[in-house]
Structures are given as C-alpha cells and as structure tokens.
ZALUM-339343 format. One record per residue (C-alpha): residue number from 0; residue in one letter; x, y, z. Coordinates in nm, 4 decimals. Each point is the difference from the previous one (the first is absolute). Example, Ala and Ser with C-alpha at 12.3 -4.5 7.8 and 13.67 -1.06 7.14 Angstrom:
<pts>
+-----+------+----------+----------+----------+
|  nr | rest |        X |        Y |        Z |
+-----+------+----------+----------+----------+
|   0 |    a |   1.2300 |  -0.4500 |   0.7800 |
|   1 |    s |   0.1370 |   0.3440 |  -0.0660 |
+-----+------+----------+----------+----------+
</pts>
This chain:
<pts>
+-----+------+----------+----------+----------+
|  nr | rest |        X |        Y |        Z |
+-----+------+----------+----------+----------+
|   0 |    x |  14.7285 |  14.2815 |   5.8891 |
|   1 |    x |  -0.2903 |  -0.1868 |   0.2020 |
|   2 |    x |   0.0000 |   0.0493 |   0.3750 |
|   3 |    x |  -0.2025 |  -0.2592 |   0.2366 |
|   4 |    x |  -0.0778 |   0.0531 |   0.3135 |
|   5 |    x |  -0.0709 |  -0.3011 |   0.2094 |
|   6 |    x |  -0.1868 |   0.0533 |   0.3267 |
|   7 |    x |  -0.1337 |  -0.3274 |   0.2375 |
|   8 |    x |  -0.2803 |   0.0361 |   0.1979 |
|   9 |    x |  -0.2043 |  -0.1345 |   0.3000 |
|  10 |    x |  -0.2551 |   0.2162 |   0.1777 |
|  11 |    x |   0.1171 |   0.3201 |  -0.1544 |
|  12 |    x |  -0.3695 |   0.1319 |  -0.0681 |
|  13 |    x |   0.0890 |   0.3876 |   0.1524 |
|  14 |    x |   0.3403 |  -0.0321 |  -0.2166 |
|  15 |    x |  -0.0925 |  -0.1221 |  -0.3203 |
|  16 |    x |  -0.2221 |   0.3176 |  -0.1698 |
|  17 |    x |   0.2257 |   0.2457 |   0.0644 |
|  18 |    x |   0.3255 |  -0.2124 |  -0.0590 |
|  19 |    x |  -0.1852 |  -0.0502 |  -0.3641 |
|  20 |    x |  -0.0632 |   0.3174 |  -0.0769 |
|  21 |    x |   0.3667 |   0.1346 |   0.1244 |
|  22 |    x |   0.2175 |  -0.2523 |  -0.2226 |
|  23 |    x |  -0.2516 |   0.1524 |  -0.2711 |
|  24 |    x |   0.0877 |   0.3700 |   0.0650 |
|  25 |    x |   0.3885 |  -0.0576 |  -0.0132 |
|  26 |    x |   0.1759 |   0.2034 |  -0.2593 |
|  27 |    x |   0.1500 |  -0.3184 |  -0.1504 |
|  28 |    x |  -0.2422 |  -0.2773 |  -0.1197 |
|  29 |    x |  -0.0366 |  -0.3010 |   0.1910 |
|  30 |    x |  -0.2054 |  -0.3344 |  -0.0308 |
|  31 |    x |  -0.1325 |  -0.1139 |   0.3483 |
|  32 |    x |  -0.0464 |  -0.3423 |   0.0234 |
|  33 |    x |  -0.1796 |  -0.1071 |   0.3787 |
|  34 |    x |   0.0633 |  -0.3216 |   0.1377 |
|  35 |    x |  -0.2964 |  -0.1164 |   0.2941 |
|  36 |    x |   0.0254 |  -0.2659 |   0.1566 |
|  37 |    x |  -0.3568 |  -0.0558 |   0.1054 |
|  38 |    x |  -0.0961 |   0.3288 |   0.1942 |
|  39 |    x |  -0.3134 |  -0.0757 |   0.1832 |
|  40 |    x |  -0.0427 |   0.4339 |   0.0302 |
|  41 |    x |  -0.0939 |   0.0348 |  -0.4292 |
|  42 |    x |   0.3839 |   0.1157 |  -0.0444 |
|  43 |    x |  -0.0321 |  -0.2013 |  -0.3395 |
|  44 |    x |  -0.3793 |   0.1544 |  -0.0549 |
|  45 |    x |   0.2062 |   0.3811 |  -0.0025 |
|  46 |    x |   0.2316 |  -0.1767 |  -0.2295 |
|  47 |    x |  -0.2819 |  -0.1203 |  -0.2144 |
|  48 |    x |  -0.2011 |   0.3071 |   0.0077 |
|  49 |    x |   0.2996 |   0.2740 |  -0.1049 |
|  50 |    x |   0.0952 |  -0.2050 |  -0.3071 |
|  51 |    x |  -0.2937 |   0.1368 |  -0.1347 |
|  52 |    x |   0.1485 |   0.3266 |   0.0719 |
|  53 |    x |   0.3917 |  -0.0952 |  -0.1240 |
|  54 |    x |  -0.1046 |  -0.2133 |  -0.2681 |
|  55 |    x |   0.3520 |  -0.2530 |  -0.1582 |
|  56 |    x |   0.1962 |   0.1615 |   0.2589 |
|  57 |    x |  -0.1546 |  -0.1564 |   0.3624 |
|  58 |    x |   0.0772 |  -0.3591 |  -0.0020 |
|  59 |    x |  -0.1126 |  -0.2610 |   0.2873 |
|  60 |    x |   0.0903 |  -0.3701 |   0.0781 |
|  61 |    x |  -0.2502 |  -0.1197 |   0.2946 |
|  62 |    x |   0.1557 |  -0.2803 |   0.1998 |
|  63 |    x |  -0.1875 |  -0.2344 |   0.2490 |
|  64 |    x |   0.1450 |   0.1007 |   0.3653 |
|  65 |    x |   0.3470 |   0.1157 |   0.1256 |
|  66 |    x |   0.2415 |  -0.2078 |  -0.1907 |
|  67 |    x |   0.2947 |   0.2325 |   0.0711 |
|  68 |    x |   0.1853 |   0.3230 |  -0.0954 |
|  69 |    x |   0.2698 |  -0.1739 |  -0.2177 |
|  70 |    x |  -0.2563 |  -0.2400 |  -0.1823 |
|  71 |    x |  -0.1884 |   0.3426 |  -0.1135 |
|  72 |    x |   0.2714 |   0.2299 |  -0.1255 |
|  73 |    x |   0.1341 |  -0.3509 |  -0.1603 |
|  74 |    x |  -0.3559 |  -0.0393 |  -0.1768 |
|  75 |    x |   0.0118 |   0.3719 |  -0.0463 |
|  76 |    x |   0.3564 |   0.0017 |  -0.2139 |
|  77 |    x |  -0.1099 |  -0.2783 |  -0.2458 |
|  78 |    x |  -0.2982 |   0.1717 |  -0.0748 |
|  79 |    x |   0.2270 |   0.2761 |  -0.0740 |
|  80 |    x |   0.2488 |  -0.1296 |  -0.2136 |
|  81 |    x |  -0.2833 |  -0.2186 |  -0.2165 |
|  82 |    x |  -0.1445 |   0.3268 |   0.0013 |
|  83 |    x |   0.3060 |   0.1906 |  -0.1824 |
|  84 |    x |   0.0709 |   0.2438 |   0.2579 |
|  85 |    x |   0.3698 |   0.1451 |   0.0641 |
|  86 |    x |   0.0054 |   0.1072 |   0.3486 |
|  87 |    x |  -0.1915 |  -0.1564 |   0.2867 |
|  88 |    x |  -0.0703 |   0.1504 |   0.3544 |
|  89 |    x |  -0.0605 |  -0.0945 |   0.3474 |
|  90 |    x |  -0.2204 |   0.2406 |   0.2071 |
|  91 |    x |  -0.2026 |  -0.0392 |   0.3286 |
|  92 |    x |  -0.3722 |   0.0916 |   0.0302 |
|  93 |    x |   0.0088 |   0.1959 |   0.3150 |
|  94 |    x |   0.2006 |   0.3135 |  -0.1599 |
|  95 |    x |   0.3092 |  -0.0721 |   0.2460 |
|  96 |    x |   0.1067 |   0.0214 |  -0.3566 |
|  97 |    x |  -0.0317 |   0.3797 |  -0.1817 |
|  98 |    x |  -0.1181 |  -0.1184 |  -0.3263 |
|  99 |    x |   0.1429 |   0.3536 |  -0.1246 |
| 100 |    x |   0.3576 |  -0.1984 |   0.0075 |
| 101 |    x |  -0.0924 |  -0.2673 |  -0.2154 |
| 102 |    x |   0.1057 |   0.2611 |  -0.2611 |
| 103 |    x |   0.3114 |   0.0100 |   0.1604 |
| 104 |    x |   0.0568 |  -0.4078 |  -0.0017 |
| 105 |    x |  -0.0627 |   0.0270 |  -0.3751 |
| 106 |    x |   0.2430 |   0.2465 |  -0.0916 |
| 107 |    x |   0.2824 |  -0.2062 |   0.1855 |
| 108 |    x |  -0.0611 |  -0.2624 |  -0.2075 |
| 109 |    x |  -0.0284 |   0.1648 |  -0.3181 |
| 110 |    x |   0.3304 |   0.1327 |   0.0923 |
| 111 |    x |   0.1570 |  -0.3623 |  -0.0193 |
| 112 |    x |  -0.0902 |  -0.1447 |   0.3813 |
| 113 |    x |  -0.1308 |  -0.4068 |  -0.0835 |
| 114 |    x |  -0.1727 |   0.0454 |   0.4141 |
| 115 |    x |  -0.0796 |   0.3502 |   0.1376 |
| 116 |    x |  -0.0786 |  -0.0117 |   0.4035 |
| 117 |    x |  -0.2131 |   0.2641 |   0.1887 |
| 118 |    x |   0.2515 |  -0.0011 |   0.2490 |
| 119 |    x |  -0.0981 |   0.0949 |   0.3829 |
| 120 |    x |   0.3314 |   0.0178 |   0.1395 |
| 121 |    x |   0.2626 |   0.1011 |  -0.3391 |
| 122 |    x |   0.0164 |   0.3359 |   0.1895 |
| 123 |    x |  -0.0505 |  -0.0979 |   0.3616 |
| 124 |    x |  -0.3657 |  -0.0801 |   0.1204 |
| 125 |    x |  -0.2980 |   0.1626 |  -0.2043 |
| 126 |    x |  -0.2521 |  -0.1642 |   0.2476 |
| 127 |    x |  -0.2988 |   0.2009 |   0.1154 |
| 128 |    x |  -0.2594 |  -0.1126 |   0.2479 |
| 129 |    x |   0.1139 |  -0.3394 |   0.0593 |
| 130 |    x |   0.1400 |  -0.0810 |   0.3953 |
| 131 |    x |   0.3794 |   0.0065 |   0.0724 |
| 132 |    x |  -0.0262 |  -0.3868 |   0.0631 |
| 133 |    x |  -0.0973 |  -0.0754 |  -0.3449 |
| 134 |    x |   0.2041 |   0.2776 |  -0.1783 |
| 135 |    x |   0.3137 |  -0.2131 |   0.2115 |
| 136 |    x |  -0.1323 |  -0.3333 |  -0.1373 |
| 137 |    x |  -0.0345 |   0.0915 |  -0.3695 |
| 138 |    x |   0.3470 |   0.2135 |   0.0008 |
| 139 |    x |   0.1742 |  -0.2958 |   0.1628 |
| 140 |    x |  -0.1760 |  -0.2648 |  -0.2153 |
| 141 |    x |   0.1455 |   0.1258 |  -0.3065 |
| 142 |    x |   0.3593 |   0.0727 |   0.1643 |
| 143 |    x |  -0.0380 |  -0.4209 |   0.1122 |
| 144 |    x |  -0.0573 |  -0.0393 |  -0.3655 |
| 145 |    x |   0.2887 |   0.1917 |  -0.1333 |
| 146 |    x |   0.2128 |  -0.1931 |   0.2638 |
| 147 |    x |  -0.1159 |  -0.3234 |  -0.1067 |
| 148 |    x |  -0.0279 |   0.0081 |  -0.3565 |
| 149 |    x |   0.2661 |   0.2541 |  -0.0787 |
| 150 |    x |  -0.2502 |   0.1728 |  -0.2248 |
| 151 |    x |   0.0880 |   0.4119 |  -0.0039 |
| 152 |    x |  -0.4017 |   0.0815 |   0.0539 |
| 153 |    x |  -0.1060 |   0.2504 |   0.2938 |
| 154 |    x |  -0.3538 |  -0.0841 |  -0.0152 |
| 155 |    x |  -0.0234 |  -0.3336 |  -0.1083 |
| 156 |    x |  -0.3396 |  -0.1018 |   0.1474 |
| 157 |    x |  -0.1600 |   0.3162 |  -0.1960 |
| 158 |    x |  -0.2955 |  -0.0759 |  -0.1665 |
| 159 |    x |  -0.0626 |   0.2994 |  -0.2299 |
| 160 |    x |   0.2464 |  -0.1287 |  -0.3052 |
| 161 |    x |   0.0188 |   0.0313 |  -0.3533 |
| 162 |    x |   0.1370 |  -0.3152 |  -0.2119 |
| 163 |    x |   0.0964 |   0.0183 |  -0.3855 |
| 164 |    x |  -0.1808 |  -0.2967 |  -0.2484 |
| 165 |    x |   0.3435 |  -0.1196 |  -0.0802 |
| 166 |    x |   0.0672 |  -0.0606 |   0.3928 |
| 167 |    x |  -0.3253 |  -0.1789 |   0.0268 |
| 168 |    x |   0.0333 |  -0.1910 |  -0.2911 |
| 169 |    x |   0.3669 |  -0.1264 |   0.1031 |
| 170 |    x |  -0.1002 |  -0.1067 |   0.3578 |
| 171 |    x |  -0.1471 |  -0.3823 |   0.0668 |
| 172 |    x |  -0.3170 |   0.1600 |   0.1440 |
| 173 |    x |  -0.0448 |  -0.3953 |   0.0521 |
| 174 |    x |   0.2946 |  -0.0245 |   0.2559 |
| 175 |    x |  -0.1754 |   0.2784 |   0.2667 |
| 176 |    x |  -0.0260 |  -0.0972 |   0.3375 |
| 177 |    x |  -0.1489 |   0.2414 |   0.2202 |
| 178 |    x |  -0.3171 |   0.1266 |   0.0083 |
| 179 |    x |  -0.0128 |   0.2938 |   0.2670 |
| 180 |    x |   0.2377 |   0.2652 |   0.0312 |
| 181 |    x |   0.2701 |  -0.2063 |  -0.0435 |
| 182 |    x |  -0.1147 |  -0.0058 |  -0.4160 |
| 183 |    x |   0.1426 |   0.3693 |   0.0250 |
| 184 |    x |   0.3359 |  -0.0697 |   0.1302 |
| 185 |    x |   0.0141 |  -0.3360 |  -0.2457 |
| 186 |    x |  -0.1035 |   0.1955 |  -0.3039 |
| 187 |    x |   0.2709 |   0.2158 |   0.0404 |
| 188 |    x |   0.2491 |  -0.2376 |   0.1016 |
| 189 |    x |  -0.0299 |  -0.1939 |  -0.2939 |
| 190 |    x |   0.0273 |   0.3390 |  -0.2321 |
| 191 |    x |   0.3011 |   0.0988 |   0.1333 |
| 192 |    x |   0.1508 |  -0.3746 |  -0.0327 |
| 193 |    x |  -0.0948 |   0.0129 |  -0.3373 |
| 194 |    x |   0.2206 |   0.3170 |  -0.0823 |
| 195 |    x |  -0.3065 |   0.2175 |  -0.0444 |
| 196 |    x |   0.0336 |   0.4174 |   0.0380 |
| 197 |    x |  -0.1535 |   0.0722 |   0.3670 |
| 198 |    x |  -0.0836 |   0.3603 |   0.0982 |
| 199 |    x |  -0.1797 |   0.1525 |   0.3141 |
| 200 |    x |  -0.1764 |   0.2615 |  -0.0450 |
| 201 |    x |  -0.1116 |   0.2018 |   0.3299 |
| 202 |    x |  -0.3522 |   0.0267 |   0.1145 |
| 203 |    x |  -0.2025 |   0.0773 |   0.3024 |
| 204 |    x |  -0.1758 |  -0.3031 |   0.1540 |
| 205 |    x |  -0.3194 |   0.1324 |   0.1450 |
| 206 |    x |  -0.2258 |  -0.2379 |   0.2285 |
| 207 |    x |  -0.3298 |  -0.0699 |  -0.0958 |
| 208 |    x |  -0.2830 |   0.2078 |   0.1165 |
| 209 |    x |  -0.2778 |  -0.2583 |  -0.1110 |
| 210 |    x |  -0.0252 |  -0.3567 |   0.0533 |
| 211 |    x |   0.2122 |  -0.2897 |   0.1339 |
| 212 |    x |   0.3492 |  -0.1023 |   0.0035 |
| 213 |    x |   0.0626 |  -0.3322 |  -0.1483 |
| 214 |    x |   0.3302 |  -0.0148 |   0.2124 |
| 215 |    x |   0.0128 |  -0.3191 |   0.2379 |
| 216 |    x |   0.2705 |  -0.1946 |   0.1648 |
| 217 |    x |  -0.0055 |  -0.3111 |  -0.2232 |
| 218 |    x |   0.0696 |   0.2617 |  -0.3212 |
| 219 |    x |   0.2893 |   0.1073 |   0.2173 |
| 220 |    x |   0.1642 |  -0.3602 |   0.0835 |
| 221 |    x |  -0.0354 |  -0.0750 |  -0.3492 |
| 222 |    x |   0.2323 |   0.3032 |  -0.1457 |
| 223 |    x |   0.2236 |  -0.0862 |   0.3399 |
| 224 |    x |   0.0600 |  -0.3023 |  -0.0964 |
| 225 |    x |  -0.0522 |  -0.0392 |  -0.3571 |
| 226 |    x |   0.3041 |   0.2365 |  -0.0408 |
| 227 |    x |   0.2465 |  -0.2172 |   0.1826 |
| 228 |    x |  -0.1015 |  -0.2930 |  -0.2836 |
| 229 |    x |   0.0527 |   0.2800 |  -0.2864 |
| 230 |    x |   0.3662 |  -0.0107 |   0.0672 |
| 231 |    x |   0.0655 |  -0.3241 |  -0.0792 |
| 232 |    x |  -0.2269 |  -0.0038 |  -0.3172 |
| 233 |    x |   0.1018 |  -0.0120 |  -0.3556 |
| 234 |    x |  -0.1312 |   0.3036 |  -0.1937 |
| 235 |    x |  -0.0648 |  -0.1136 |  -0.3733 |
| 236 |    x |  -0.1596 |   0.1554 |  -0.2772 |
| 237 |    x |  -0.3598 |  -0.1417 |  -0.1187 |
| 238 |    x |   0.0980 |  -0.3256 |  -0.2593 |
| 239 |    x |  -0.1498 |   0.1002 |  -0.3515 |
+-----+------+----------+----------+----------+
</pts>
C-alpha cells in the first residue's frame, strides 16, 4: 500500500522544515509530495534542500504564481495515480492539521472507506483558537451545503481528506470547477454522487501559529455560490 501526501504551498518558509520532517517520523510510511506555487520566501529552496535528506520519498512540482488551491491538489492527484500510488491525502502546511492523524485517515480507508474526511464538526466543533465569528461561518457553511445538495457530510468544506486511486481515477478531474475552497465541497460532492464509501473521521482543527491565512472573501463567494450550481449538475463518471 503507497500513501501520498499532497501538501500546496505559498509562503510557508517557517512551516515547511518541520512539516517535512514530521510526515517522515509517522509510524506509517508516507510519500510527501509539495506543491509551491511560486513562494517568493525559499519555501521551494526547504523543499529542494531536504530531498537530499528524504531521498525518492520528498517530491516537488514548482508552479509559476498562485494559480489556485483546486488546480494544485488536481495537478497533485495525477501525479499520483501516474505514479502508482493507492491512497492520496490532502493536508495543510500550517499544522491546523496533526499530521499524527494521517495514520488515522489511512486506516479508514484500508478498512473499505473510497473518501475519509478529517472531520471538524462529526462530534460537535473541534475548533481551537479560531474567533466565534469564523467557527459560526465554517459550521454553517457546511450545514448550507448539506441543505442544498442533500449530501449527508458534517464538514464538507474540510480540507484534511484522504481519497482512494479508484475514486480519483473514476472522477472527470476535467469537469472541476472551483478553484478555492469551494474544490473541497465539489470534490466531495461528486464522490458521494458517484456512490463512493464516505467516512468522517474526527480531528482537532488547530489554528496556525506561523504564517498567513490564505482565507479571503472572493474564496468564500465562490464555495457560496458554486454550491447552489452543484445541485443542478450531472455527476458522471470519467469516459474511458
């Protein structure tokens, strides 16, 4: 079984080392593959410099500026699957993430789940550190998404997920719309319309200590909105 772990970047430089060297540590073996998307701070540099260190396990795609969330992890899941690997994962930078539950994402899915989500809110609001007014806009953003799609998810705009090769390689990758945020709540949409095994998994979302949020309001109109057009869309598997 060949875990990836699929991190984007941009200005991570105080993440990046010890992120590295963490995934490394983990009791399970996984592949870290970094996606930067032009850091001007030497985030790729780190990158550069520790595959010296993790040698056919550190991988790195440099991109030219910030072309997007969704465009990365989309770049990040072909590599995978031309790269043979079975189960592919979504983590943040910033450790708002415990990397020590990547272990327990994998063992979901070897126990039969197609998309396993490190779920904030599965067993009422593992938040810590973030203000009440955004803890009310992310809990409400994914109940507006289980109202409008119908989709049985508690924390659909989660972005620490693990997906199984055979869901990647049945979705039209091509046929993604959204780029921010809103790529979470598609990605999931379109497993779930497809008939695919969906399990939360509960984890502790911890704010980042170092660097900057990548939040804005134009990666929050998009999800808003870009939801209300999922309803109406026909799911279909990837043509072979």
């Amino acid at each position: 079984m060949r875990n990836l772990v699929i991190i984007p970047t941009y200005n991570e430089l105080d993440n990046i080392r010890p992120m590295i060297d963490k995934v490394f540590s983990l009791p399970e073996k996984f592949d870290l593959l970094i996606i930067d998307d032009g850091s001007p701070d030497g985030t790729a540099k780190v990158v550069r410099e520790q595959q010296r260190v993790y040698p056919g396990s550190l991988h790195l795609i440099e991109r030219s500026g910030k072309l997007g969330l969704g465009t990365a992890y989309l770049a990040g899941f072909r590599w995978a699957l031309e790269n043979g690997y079975d189960y592919v994962f979504e983590m943040d930078c910033d450790f708002s993430h415990n990397p020590d539950d990547l272990v327990r994402l994998s063992q979901a899915a070897v126990a039969g789940a197609d998309l396993v989500i490190g779920s904030r809110y599965v067993t009422g609001v593992n938040v810590v550190n973030w203000p009440m007014k955004r803890v009310l806009m992310s809990y409400y953003a994914s109940a507006y998404v289980r109202f409008v799609t119908g989709m049985p998810v508690r924390d659909a705009t989660a972005g620490f997920v693990c997906y199984s090769a055979k869901l990647l390689r049945t979705m039209d990758m091509d046929a993604v719309r959204m780029k921010g945020y809103g790529f979470q709540v598609e990605m999931k949409y379109t497993a779930w319309k497809l008939g695919f095994r969906v399990k939360e998994v509960p984890i502790i979302f911890t704010e980042r200590t170092l660097g900057a949020s990548k939040m804005s309001g134009g990666i929050f109109r998009e999800a808003f909105f870009g939801v209300l057009k999922l309803r109406f869309r026909s799911i279909k598997p990837k043509a072979v």
